[in-house]
C-alpha positions as semicolon CSV with decimal commas, in nm:
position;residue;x (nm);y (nm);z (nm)
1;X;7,040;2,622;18,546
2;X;7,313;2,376;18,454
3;X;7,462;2,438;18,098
4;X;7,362;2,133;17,806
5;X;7,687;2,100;17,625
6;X;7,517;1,966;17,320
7;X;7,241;2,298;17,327
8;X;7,317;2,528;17,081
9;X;7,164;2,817;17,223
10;X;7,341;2,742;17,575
11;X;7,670;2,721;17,388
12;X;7,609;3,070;17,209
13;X;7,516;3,217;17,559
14;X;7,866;3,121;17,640
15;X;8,036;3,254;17,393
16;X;7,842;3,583;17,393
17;X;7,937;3,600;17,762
18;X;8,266;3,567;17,685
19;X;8,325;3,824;17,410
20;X;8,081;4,050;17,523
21;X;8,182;4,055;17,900
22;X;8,050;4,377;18,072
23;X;7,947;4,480;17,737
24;X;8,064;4,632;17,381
25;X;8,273;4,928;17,461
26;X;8,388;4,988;17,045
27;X;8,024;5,023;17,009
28;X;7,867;5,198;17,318
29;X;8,131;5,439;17,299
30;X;8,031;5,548;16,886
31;X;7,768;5,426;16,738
32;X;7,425;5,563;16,911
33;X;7,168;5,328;17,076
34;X;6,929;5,388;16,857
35;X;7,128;5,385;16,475
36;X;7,017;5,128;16,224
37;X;7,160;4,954;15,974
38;X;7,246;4,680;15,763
39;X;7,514;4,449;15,622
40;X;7,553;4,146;15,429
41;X;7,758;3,857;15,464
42;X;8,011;3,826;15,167
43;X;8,225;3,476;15,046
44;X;8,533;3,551;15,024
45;X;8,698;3,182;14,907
46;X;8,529;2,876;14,739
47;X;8,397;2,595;14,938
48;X;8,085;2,465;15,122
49;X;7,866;2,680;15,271
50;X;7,834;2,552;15,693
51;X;7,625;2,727;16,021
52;X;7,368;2,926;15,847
53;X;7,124;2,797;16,084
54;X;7,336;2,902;16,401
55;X;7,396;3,223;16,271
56;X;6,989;3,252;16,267
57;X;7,037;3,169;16,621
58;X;7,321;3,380;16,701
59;X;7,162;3,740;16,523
60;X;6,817;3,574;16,746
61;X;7,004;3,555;17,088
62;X;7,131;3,898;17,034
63;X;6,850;4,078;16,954
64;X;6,528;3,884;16,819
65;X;6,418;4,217;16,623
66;X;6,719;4,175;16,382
67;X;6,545;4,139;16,048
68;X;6,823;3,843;15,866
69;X;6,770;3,703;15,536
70;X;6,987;3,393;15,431
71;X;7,014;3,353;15,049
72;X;7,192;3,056;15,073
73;X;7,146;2,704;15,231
74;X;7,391;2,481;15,434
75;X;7,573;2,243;15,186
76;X;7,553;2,540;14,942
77;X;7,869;2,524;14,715
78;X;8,021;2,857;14,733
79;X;8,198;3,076;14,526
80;X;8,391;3,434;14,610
81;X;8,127;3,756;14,567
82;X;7,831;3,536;14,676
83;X;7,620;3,674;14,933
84;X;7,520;3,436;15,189
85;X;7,251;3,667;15,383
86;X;7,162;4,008;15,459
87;X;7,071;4,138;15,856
88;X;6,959;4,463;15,936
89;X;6,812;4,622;16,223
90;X;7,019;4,771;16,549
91;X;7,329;4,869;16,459
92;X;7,494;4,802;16,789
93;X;7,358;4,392;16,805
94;X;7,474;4,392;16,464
95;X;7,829;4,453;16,544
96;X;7,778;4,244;16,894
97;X;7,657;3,969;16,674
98;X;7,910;3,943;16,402
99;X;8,267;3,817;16,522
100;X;8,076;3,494;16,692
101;X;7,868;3,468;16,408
102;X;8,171;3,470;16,159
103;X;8,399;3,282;16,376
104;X;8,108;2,996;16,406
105;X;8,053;2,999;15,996
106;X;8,409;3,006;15,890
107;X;8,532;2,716;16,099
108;X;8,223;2,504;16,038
109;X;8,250;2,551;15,664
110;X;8,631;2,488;15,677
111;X;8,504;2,163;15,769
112;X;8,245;2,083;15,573
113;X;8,493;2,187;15,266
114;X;8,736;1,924;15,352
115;X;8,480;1,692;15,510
116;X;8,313;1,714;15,113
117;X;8,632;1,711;14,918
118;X;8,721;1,379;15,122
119;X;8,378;1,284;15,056
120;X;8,397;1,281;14,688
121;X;8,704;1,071;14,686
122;X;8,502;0,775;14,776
123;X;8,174;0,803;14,668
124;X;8,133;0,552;14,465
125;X;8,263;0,284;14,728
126;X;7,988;0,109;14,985
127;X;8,229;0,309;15,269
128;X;8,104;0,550;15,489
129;X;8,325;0,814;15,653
130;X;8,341;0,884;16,002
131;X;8,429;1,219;16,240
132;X;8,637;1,121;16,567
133;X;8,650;1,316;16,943
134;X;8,933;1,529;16,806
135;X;8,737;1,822;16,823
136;X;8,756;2,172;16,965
137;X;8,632;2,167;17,335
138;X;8,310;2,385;17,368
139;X;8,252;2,345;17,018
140;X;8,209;1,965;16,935
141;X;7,846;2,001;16,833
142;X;7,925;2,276;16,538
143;X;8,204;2,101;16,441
144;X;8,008;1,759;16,408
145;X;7,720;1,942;16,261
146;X;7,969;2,053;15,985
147;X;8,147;1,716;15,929
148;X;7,699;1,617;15,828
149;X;7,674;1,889;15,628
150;X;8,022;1,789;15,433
151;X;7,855;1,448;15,422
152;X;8,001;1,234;15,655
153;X;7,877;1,085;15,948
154;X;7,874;1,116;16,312
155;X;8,096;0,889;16,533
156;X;8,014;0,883;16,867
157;X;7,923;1,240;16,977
158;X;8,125;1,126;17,333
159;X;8,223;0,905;17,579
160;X;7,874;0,847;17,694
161;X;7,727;0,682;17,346
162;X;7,934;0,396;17,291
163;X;8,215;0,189;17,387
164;X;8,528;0,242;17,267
165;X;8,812;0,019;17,378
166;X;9,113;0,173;17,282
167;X;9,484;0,049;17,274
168;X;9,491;0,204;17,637
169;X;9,214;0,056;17,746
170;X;9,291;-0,287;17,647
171;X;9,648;-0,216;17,824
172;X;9,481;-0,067;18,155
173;X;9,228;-0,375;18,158
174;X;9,489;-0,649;18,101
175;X;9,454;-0,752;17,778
176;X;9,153;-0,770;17,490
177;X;8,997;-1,148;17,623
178;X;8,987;-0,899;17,973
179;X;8,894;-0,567;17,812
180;X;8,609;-0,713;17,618
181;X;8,472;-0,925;17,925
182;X;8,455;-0,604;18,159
183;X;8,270;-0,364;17,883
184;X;8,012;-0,635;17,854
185;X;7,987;-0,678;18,227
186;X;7,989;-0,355;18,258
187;X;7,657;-0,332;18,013
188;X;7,500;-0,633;18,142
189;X;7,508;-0,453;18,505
190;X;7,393;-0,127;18,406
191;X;7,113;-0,241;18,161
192;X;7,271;0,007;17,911
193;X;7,284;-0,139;17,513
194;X;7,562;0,074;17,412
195;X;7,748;-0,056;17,105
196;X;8,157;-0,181;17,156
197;X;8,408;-0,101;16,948
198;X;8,783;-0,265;17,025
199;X;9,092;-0,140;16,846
200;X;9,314;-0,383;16,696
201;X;9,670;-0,289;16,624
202;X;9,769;-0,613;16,435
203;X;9,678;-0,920;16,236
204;X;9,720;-1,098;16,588
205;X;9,478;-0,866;16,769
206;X;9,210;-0,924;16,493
207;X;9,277;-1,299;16,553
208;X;9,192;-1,271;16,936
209;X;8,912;-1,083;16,874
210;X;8,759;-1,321;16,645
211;X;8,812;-1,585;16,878
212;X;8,652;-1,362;17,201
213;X;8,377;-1,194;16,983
214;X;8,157;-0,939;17,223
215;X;8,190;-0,634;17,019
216;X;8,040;-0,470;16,750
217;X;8,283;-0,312;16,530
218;X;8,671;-0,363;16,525
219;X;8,908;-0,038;16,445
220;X;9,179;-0,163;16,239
221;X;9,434;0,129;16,372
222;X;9,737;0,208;16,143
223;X;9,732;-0,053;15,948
224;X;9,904;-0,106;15,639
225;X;9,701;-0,162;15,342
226;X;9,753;-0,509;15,316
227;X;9,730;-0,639;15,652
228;X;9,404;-0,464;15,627
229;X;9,270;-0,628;15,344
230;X;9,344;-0,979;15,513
231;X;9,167;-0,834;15,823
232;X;8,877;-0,739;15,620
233;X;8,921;-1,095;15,450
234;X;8,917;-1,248;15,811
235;X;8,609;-1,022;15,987
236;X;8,410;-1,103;15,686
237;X;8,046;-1,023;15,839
238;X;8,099;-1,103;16,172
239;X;8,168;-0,732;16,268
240;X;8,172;-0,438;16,145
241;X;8,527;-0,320;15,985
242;X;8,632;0,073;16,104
243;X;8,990;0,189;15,931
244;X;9,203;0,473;16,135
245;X;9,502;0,637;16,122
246;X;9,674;0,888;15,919
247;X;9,359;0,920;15,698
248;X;9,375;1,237;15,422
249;X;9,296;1,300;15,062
250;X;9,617;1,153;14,947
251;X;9,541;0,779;15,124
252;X;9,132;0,755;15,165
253;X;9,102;0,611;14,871
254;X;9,331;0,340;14,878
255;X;9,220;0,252;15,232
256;X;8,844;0,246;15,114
257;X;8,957;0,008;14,819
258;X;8,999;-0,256;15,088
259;X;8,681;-0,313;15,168
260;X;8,626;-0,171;15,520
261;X;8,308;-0,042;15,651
262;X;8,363;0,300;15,765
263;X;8,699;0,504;15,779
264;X;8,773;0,756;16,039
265;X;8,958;1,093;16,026
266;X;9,043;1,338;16,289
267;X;9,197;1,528;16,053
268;X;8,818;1,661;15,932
269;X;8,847;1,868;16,266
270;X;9,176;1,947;16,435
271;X;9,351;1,998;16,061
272;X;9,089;2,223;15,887
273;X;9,213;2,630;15,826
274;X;8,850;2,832;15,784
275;X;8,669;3,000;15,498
276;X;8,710;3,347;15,428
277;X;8,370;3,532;15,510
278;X;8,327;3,854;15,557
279;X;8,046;4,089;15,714
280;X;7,988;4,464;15,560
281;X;7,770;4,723;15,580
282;X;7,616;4,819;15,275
C-alpha cells in the first residue's frame, strides 16, 4: 500500500521503521518482556505546549494497551515542572515509544512557541500570518499542524493546492503578462479552480500585474516598507496583498502596519530550536 504523506499514522510507521529497524536491542537485551511500568512526561522550558495528539498516536501505534493520560492540551502555555501526561503499561513499548514521541513534541512546540510569540506581535492588526514550504521533508504535516496550534495559518500545504508563480517561474515562462496567461490556461484546461498567487519584486511588477490581473493574491517579496505601503495603496481590493521576506519578531510589526493582508515567514519552521521535554520513570 502506497504511503499518504499527509497521514499521520503512515508517517509514524515510518519513523518507527526507521529507529526501530530489526528491533530495540537496549531494551530486548535488559529489560524483560513482560516488566511494567510507568513514566511521565516532564517540561523542562516555557513555551506552548504542541503534538499531544500524535503522541496519543505514537504510544497507540506501538502498543494500543499503553494506558496514557495527557494532563495538558495543545496550545497549553507551559511552564518548567509541569507534567504534560503520564503512560504506563509495557515497559519495553514505553522506551520504543519515547525518542519519536519526544522528538515529534519538542520540535512541534518549538514552533508553535515562536509561531505564538510572532502571533502576539500583531494581534491587534486585521493581518493574518502565514507558514511557507520551508519545512522539514517527511515532516511538513507536524510542522504545519504546529504553526495552527501557535495560531497562524496554513499556506499552501504543497505544490498541488495552489498556484504559486514565483520570481523563477515568471523568468522560466517569459515574463508575468506570459506567466499569468499559462497558469490560467493551464486551469482552464484541466478544470482545476486552484487559486494564483504571482510574486512581485518591485513597484513595476505590481504595476504589470494590475494591468494583466488573473491572479488572486500578489506576494510583495522583499520589499521595503515603503514601496509596500504604495503597493498596498495601489492593489487596494483588487487582490489580495501577501508580504515576504526576512520576516521575524524584530520587523512583523512594522510590515503588518502597512496594511497587507497576510505576511509570510519561513522562519516559523526552518529557524525554530525545540522545547526541552523530558520522559521519566517515576
Amino acid at each position: 500500500m502506497e504511503t499518504n504523506p499527509n497521514n499521520l499514522r503512515d508517517l509514524i510507521r515510518l519513523a518507527l521503521r526507521e529507529d526501530a529497524g530489526d528491533g530495540d536491542h537496549s531494551s530486548l537485551s535488559c529489560v524483560p518482556a513482560d516488566a511494567t511500568n510507568q513514566a511521565r512526561l516532564l517540561v523542562k522550558q516555557a513555551g506552548i505546549l504542541a503534538g499531544v495528539d500524535v503522541a496519543l498516536l505514537v504510544f497507540e501505534e506501538v502498543d494500543p494497551t499503553l494506558n496514557v493520560q495527557p494532563l495538558l492540551a495543545d496550545g497549553a502555555s507551559i511552564q518548567p515542572g509541569e507534567i504534560v501526561l503520564t503512560v504506563s503499561g509495557n515497559t519495553q513499548s514505553i522506551l520504543l515509544a519515547e525518542r519519536l514521541m519526544l522528538n515529534i513534541m519538542q520540535r512541534m512546540s518549538g514552533i508553535a512557541t515562536y509561531t505564538r510569540n510572532l502571533v502576539d506581535l500583531i494581534a491587534d492588526l486585521p493581518v493574518k500570518l502565514l507558514d511557507t514550504r520551508k519545512t522539514t521533508p517527511n515532516f511538513r504535516v507536524f510542522e504545519k499542524m504546529a504553526t495552527r496550534i501557535g495560531g497562524a495559518a496554513n499556506h499552501r500545504m504543497g505544490l498541488y493546492d495552489m498556484i504559486m508563480l514565483k520570481d523563477n517561474h515568471v523568468d522560466y515562462a517569459g515574463g508575468i503578462e506570459a506567466a499569468i496567461g499559462r497558469a490560467n490556461a493551464y486551469l482552464q484546461s484541466t478544470g482545476r479552480t486552484l487559486k494564483i498567487e504571482i510574486e512581485a519584486r518591485n513597484l513595476r511588477d505590481v504595476e504589470e500585474i494590475l494591468r494583466i490581473g488573473g491572479v488572486d493574491i500578489v506576494m510583495l517579496d522583499n520589499f521595503s516598507l515603503e514601496d509596500m505601503r504604495v503597493a498596498v495603496q495601489k492593489i487596494g481590493d483588487r487582490f489580495e496583498t501577501e508580504a515576504s521576506g526576512n520576516i521575524n519578531e524584530k520587523t512583523i510589526r512594522a510590515v503588518a502596519e502597512t496594511g497587507v493582508n497576510s505576511i509570510s515567514s519561513g522562519a516559523l519552521t526552518h529557524q525554530v530550536k525545540s522545547l526541552d521535554l523530558s520522559l521519566k520513570a517515576y
